[in-house]
PAKE-295816 format. One record per residue (C-alpha): residue number from 1; y, z, x. Coordinates in Angstrom, 2 decimals, always signed. Each point is the difference from the previous one (the first is absolute). Layout:
(kevex NUM,(Y,Z,X));
...
This chain:
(kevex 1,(+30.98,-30.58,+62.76));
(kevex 2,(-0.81,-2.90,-2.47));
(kevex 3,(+2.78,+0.27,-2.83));
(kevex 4,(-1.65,+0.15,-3.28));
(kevex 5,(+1.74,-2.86,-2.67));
(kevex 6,(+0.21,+0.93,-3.52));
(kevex 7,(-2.32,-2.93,-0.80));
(kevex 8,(-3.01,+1.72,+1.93));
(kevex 9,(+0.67,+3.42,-1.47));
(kevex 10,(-0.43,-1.71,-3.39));
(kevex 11,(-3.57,-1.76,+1.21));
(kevex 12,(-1.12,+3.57,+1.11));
(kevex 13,(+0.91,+1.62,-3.10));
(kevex 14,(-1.82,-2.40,-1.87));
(kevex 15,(-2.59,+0.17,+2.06));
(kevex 16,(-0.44,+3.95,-0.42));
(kevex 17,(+0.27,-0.54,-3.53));
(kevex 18,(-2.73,-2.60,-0.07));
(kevex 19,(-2.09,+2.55,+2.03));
(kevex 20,(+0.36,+3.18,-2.42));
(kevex 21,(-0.97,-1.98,-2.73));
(kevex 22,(-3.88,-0.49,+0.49));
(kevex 23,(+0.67,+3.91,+1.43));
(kevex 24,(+1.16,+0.84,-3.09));
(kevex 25,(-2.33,-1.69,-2.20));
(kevex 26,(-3.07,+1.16,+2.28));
(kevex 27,(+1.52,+3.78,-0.63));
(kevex 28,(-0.12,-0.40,-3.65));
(kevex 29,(-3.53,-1.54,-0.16));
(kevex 30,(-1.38,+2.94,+1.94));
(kevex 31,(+1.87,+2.73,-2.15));
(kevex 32,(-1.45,-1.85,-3.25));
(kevex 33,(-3.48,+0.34,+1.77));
(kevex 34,(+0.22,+3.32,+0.88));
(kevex 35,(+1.34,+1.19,-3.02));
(kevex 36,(-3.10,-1.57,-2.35));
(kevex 37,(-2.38,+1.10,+2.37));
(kevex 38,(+1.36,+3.90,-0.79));
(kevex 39,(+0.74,-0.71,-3.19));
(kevex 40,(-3.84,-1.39,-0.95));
(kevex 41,(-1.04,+3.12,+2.55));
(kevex 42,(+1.58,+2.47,-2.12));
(kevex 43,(-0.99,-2.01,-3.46));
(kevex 44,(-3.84,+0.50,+1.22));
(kevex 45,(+0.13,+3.23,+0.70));
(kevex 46,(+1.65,+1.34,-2.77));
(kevex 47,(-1.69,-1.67,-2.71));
(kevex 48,(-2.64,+0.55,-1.30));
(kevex 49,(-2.72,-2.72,-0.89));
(kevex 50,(-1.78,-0.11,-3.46));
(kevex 51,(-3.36,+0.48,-0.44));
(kevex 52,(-2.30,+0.44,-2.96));
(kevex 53,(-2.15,+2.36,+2.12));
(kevex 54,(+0.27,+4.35,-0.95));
(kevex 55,(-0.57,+0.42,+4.19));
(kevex 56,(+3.60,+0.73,+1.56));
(kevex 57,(+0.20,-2.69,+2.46));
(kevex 58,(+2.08,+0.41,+3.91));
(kevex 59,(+2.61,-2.03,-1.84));
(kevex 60,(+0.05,+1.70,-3.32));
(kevex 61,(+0.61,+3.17,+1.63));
(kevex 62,(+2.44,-0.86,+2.39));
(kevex 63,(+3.32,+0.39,-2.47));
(kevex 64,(-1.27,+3.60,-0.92));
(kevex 65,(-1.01,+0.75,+3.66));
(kevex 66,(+3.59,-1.27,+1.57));
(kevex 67,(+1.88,+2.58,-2.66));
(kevex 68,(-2.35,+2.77,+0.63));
(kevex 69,(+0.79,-0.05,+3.56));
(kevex 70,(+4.06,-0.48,-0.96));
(kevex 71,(+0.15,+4.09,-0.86));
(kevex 72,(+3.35,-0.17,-1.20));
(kevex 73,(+2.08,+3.16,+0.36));
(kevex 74,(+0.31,+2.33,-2.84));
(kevex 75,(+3.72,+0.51,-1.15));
(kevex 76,(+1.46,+0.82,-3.17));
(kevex 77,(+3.61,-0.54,-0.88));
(kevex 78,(+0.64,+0.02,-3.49));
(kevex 79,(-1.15,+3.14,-2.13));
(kevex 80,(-1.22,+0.41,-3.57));
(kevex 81,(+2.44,+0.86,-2.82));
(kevex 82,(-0.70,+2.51,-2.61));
(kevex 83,(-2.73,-1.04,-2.46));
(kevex 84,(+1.98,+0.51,-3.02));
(kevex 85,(-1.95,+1.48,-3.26));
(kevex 86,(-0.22,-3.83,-1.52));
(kevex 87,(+1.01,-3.48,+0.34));
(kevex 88,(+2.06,-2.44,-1.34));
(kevex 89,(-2.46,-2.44,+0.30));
(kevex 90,(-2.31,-1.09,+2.49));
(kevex 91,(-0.27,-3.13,+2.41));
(kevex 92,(-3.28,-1.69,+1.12));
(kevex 93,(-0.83,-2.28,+2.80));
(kevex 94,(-3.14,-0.56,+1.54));
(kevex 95,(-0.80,-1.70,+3.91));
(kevex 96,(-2.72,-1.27,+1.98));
(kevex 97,(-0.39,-0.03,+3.81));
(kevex 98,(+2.42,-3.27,+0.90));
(kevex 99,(+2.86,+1.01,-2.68));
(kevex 100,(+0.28,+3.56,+1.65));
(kevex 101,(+3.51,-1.11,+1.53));
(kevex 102,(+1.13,-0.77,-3.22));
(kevex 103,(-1.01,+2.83,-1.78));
(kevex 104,(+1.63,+2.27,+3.37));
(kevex 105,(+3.42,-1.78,-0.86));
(kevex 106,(-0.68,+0.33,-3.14));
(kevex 107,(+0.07,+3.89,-0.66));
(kevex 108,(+3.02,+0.28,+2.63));
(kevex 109,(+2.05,-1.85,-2.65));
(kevex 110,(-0.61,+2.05,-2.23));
(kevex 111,(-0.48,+3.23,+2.04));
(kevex 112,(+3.71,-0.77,+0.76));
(kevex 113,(+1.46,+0.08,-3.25));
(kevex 114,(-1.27,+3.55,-0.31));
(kevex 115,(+2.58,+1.92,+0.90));
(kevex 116,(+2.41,-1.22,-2.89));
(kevex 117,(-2.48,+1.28,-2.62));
(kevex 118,(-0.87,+3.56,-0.80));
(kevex 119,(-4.02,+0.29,+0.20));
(kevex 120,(-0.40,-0.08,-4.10));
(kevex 121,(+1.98,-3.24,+0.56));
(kevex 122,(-2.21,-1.88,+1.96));
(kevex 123,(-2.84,-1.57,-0.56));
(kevex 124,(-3.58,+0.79,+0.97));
(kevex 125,(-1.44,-2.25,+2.74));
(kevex 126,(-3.59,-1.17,-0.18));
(kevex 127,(-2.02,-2.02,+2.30));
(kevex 128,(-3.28,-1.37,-0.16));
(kevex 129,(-2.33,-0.98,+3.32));
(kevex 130,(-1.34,-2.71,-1.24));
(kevex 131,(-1.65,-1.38,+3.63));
(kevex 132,(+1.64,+2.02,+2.52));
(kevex 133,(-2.66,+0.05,+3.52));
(kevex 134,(-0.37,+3.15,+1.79));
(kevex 135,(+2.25,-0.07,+2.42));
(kevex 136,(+2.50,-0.08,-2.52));
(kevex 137,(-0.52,+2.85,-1.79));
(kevex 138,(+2.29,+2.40,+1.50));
(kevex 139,(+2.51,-2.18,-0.32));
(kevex 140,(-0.51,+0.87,-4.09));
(kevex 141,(-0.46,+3.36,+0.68));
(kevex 142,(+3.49,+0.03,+2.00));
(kevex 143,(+1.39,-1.60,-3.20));
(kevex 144,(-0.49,+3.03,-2.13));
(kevex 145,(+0.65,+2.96,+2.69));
(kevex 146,(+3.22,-1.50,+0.64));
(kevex 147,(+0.57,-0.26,-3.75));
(kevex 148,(+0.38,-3.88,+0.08));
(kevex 149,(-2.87,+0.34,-2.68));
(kevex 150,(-0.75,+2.04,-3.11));
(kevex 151,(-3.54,-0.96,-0.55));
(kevex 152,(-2.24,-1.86,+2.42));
(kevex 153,(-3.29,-1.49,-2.13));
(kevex 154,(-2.55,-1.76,+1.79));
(kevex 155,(-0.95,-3.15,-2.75));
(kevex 156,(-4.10,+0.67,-1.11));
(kevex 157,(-1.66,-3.44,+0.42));
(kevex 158,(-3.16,+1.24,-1.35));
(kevex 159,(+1.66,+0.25,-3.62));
(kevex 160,(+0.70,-3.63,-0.22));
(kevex 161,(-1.22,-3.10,+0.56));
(kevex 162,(-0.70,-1.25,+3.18));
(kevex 163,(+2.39,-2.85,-0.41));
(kevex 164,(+2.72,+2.55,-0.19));
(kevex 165,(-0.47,+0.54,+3.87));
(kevex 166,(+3.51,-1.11,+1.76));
(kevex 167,(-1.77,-1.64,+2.91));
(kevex 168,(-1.25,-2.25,-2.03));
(kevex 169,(+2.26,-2.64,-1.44));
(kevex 170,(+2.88,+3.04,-0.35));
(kevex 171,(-2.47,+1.60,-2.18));
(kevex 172,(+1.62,-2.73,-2.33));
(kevex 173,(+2.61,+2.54,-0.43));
(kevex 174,(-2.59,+2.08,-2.77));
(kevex 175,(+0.31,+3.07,+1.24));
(kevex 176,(+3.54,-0.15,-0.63));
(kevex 177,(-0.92,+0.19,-3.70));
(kevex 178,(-2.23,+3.05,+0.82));
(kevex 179,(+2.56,+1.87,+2.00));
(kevex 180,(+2.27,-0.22,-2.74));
(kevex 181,(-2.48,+1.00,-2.90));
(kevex 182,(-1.44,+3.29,+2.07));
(kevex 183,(+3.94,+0.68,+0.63));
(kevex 184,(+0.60,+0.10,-3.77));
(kevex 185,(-2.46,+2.55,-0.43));
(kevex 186,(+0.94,+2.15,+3.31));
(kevex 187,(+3.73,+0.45,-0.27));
(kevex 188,(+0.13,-0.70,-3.80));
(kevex 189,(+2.04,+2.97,-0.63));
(kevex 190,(+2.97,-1.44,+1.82));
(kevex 191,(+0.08,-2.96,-2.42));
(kevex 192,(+1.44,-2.77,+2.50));
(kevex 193,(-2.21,-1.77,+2.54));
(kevex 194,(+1.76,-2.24,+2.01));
(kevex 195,(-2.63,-2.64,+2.06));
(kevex 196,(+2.36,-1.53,+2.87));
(kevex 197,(-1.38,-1.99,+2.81));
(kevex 198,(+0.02,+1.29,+3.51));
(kevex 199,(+2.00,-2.50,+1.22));
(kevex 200,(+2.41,+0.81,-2.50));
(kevex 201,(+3.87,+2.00,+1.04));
(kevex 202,(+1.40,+1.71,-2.92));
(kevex 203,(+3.53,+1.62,-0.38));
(kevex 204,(+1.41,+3.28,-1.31));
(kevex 205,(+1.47,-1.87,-3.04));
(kevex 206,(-3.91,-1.47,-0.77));
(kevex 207,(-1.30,+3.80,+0.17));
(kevex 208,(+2.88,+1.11,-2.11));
(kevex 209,(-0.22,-2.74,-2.38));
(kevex 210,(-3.85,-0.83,-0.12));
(kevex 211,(-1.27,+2.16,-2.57));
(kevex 212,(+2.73,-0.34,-2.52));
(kevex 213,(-0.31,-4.27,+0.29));
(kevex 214,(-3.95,+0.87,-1.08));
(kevex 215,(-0.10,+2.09,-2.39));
(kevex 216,(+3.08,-2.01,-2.00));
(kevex 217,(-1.80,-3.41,+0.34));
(kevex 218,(-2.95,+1.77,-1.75));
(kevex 219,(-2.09,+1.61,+2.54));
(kevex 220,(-0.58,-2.74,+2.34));
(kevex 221,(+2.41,-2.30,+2.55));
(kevex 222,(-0.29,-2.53,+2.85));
(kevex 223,(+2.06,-2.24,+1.59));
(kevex 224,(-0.33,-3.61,-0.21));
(kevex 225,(-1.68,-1.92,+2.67));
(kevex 226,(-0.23,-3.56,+1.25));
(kevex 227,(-0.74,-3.16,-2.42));
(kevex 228,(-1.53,+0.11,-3.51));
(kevex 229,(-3.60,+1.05,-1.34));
(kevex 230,(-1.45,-3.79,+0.09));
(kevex 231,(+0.35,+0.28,+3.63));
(kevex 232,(-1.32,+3.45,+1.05));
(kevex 233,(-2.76,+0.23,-2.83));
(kevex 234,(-3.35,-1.69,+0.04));
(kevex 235,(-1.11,-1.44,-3.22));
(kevex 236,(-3.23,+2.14,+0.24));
(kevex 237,(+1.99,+3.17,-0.59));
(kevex 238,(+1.44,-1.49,-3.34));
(kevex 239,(-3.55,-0.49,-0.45));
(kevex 240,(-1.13,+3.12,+0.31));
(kevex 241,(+2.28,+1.43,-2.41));
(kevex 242,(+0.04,-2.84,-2.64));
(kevex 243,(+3.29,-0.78,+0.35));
(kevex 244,(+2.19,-3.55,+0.06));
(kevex 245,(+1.19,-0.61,+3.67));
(kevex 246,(+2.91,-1.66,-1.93));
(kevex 247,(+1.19,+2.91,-1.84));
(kevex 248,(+0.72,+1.55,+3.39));
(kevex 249,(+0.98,-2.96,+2.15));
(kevex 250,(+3.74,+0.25,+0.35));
(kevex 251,(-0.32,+4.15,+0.17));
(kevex 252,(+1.40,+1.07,+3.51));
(kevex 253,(-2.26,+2.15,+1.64));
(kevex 254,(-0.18,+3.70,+0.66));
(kevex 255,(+0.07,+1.50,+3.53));
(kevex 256,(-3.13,+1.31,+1.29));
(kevex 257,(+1.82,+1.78,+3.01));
(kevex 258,(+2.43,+2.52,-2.62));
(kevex 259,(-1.55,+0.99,-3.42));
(kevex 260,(+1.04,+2.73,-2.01));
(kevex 261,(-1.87,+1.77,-2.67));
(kevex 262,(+0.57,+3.30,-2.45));
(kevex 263,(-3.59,+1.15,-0.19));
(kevex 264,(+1.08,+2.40,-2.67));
(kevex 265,(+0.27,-2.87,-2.56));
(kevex 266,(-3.29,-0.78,-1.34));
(kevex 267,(+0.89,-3.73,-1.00));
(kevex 268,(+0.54,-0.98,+3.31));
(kevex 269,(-2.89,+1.92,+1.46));
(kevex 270,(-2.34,-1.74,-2.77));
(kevex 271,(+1.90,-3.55,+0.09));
(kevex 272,(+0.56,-0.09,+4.04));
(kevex 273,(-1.88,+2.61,+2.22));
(kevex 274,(-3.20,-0.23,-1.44));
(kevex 275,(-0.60,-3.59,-0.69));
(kevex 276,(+1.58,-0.60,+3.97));
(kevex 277,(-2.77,+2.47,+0.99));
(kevex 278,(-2.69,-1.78,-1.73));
(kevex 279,(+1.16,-3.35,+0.86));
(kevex 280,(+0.13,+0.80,+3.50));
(kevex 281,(-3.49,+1.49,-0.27));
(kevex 282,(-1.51,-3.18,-0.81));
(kevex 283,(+0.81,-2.98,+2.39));
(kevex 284,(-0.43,-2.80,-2.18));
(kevex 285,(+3.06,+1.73,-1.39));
(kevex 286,(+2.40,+0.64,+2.77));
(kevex 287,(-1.41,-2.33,+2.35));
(kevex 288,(-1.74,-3.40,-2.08));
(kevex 289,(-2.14,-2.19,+1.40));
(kevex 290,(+2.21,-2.66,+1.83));
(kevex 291,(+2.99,+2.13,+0.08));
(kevex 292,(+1.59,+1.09,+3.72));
(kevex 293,(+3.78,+0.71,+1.04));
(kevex 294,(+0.92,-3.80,-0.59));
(kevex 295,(-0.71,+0.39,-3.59));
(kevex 296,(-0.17,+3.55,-1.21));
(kevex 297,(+1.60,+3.12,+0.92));
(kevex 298,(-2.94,+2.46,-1.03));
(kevex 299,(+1.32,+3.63,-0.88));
(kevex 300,(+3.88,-1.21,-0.72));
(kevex 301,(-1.33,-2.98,-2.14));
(kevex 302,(-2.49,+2.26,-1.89));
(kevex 303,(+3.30,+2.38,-0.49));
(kevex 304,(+2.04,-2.47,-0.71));
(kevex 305,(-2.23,-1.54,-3.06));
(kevex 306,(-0.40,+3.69,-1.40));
(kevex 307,(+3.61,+0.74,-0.35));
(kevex 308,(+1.46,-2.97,-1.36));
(kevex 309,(-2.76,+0.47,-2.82));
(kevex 310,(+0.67,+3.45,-1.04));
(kevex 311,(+3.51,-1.52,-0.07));
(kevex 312,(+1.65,+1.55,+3.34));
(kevex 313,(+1.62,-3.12,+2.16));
(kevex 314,(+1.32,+0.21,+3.95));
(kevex 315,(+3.10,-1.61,+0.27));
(kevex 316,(+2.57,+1.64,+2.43));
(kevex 317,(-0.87,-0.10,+4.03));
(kevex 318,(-0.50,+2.78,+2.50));
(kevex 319,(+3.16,+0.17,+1.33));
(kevex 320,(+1.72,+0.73,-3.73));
(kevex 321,(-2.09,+2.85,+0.37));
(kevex 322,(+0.99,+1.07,+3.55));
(kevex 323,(-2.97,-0.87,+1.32));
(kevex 324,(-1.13,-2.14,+2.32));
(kevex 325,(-3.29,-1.48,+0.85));
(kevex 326,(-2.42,-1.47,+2.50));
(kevex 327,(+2.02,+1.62,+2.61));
(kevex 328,(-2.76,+0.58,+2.52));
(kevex 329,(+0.48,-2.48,+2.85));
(kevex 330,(+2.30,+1.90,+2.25));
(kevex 331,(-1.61,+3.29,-0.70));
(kevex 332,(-1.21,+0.18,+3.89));
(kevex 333,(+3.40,-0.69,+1.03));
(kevex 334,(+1.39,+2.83,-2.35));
(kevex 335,(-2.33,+2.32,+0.76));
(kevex 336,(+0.96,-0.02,+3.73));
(kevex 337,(+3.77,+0.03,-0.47));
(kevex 338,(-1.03,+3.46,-1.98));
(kevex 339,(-1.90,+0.90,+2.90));
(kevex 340,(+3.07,-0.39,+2.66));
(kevex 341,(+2.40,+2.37,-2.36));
(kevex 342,(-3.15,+2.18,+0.22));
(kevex 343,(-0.60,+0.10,-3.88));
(kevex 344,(-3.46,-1.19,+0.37));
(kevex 345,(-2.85,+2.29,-0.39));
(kevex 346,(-3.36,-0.29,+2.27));
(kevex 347,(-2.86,-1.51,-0.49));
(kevex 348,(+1.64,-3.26,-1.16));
(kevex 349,(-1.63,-3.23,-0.72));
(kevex 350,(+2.73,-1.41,+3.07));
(kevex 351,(-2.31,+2.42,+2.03));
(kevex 352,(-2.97,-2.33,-0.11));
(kevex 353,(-0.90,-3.56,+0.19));
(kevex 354,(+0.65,-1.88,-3.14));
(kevex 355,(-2.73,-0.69,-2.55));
(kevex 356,(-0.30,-3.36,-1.55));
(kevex 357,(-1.73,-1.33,-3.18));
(kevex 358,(-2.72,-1.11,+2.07));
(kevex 359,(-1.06,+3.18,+1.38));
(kevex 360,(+0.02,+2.06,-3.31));
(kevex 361,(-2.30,-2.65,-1.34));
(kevex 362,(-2.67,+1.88,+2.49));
(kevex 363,(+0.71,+3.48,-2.37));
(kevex 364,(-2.03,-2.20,-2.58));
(kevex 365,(-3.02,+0.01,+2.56));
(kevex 366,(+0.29,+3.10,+1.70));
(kevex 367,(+1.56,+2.39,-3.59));
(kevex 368,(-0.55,+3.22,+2.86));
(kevex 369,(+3.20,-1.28,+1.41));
(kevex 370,(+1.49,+1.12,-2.57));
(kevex 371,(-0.78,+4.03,+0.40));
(kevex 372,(+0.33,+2.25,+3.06));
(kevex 373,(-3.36,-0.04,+1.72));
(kevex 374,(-0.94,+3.50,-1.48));
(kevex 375,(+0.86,-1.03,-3.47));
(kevex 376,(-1.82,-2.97,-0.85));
(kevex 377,(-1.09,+0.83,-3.65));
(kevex 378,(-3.55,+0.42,-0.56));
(kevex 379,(-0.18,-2.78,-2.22));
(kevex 380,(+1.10,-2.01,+2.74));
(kevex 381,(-2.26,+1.05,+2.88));
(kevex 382,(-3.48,-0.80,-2.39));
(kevex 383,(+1.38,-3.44,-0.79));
(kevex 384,(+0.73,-0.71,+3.85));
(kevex 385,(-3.00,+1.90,+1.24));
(kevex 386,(-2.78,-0.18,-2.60));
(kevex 387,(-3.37,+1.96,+0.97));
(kevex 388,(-3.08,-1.88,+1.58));
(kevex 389,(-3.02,-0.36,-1.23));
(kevex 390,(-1.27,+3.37,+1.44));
(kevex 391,(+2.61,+2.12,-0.96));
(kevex 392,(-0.72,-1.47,-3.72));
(kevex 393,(-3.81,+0.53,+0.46));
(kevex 394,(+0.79,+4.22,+1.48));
């Protein structure tokens, strides 16, 4: 046998080496490949495409098709507390179709803090459907069976303008304004209506605390949020309310994701409800002409002007408060950890494919999305279906 030197050993192992390279390179390429081809795959088929036509298209339908077909299973873990004989106060949030995670993760937080209140302790939860699609409707309905919600309210579009419709632009946040005033008049007798974001986590000391921290800054409260008015408010607001952009330039803004109001008090009713209602009922108000999110920060900067002009300021940030915001990102994530302690009740947005921005732009197209197919208001089906000319001839 030919004895192998330590110099030739070397050559081969160099030469292997030399030889895995390209392998390994090659190995990489392909995996890239492959995993764009399934990632544009999945992309395509999951999105839908945006059209300015009112006839459902193969693609338009496909995101509602793939989560009819999911048929989740049905299981309820957490159960309803007593409904005590009043409130506290009362919390409202509102979601559309892609922010359903958040709103999910959302209630848990709070949902979890339950247990180290008595029922007259805690608050009352509200939630308003603001662009939920069909398939997702259970999911709401699970929400209040499995007492996760107080009161479910599905957000009437026809009221309002049609700017106000979230698939459009975010609805440039108007509705938020409307929530808020038809909230005042609902559970006025409770006195405290908390807006908070659904992206939002709160703490026991926040629900403790909350009401207290409004009613002794005089009947309203929010948290400061990024950068000053002369960066989050178009001059056409100022405008709009004949007022000097440089009075207000060095306020710090309010935060449109945690406001707090005492609807009993009739000054702040008159000097910030109402006026945020009619300002976000008229878009050259909330939304000017040549504003957008670089510039202007619609609802929260129409807020914002309001209170530091009937003298109220927002200086302190969320967490002072205990509360945190913007917390929506990992919601998925936390939503299935829930899941694998089996604290998670069924149907769950994790059930179903996710729904993106794009997709609940379609709900502006096709509004029926919006209603189980047997109760599509009236309204509705004559707008979508109008009669032909024989039908308005018989």
């Amino acid at each position: 046998m030919t004895k192998l030197t330590s110099s030739s050993i070397t050559n081969q192992s160099r030469m292997k080496s030399w030889i895995s390279l390209p392998v390994i390179v090659l190995f990489f390429v392909v995996f890239f490949f492959i995993s764009s081809l399934r990632i544009k795959i999945i992309y395509t088929t999951t999105t839908i495409t945006t059209t300015t036509s009112t006839t459902p298209s193969a693609g338009d339908e496909q995101v509602l098709l793939e989560n009819k077909e999911a048929e989740p299973l049905v299981k309820h873990v957490t159960k309803p507390y007593p409904k005590p004989n009043s409130y506290p106060f009362t919390i409202v949030t509102a979601s559309s179709a892609n922010h359903l995670c958040s709103l999910e993760n959302f209630l848990y937080s709070l949902y979890d803090l339950r247990s180290q209140f008595k029922p007259n302790e805690f608050p009352r939860i509200v939630v308003y459907n603001i662009g939920m699609n069909r398939t997702q409707l259970p999911i709401l309905d699970q929400f209040v069976e499995t007492g996760l919600v107080d009161d479910l309210v599905t957000f009437d579009y026809f009221k309002y303008p049609r700017f106000w419709d979230v698939a459009i632009n975010a609805g440039e946040y108007a509705w938020k304004t409307g929530i808020v005033h038809e909230a005042s008049e609902r559970y006025a007798e409770n006195g405290i209506l908390v807006w908070l974001d659904a992206g939002n986590i709160v703490t026991p000391e926040f629900i403790k605390s909350i009401p207290t921290v409004i009613r002794k800054g005089g009947g309203f409260w929010s948290p400061r949020s990024s950068k000053a008015m002369k960066d989050w408010t178009h001059p056409g607001m100022y405008e709009y309310f004949n007022a000097d952009p440089k009075a207000y330039a060095r306020n710090g803004n309010c935060n449109g994701a945690a406001i707090g109001f005492d609807v009993s008090n009739k000054n702040v009713m008159k000097q910030l409800i109402e006026p945020w209602y009619q300002c976000g009922l008229d878009k050259n108000c909330i939304a000017p002409p040549g504003s957008s999110r670089e510039n202007h920060r619609q609802d929260q900067a129409a807020l914002t002007f309001l209170a530091y002009r009937a003298g109220f300021s927002c200086t302190k940030s969320p967490n002072y408060y205990k509360l945190q915001t913007h917390r929506d990102h990992s919601c998925r994530s936390e939503l299935m950890a829930l899941d694998l302690q089996e604290k998670l009740n069924h149907p769950s947005s994790i059930d179903y494919p996710k729904w993106y921005g794009s997709n609940t732009l379609q709900l502006y197209h096709h509004p029926e999305w919006r209603y189980p197919e047997d109760k599509v208001p009236e309204q509705l089906k004559r707008i979508l279906n109008p009669p032909s000319a024989d039908q308005l001839v018989a």
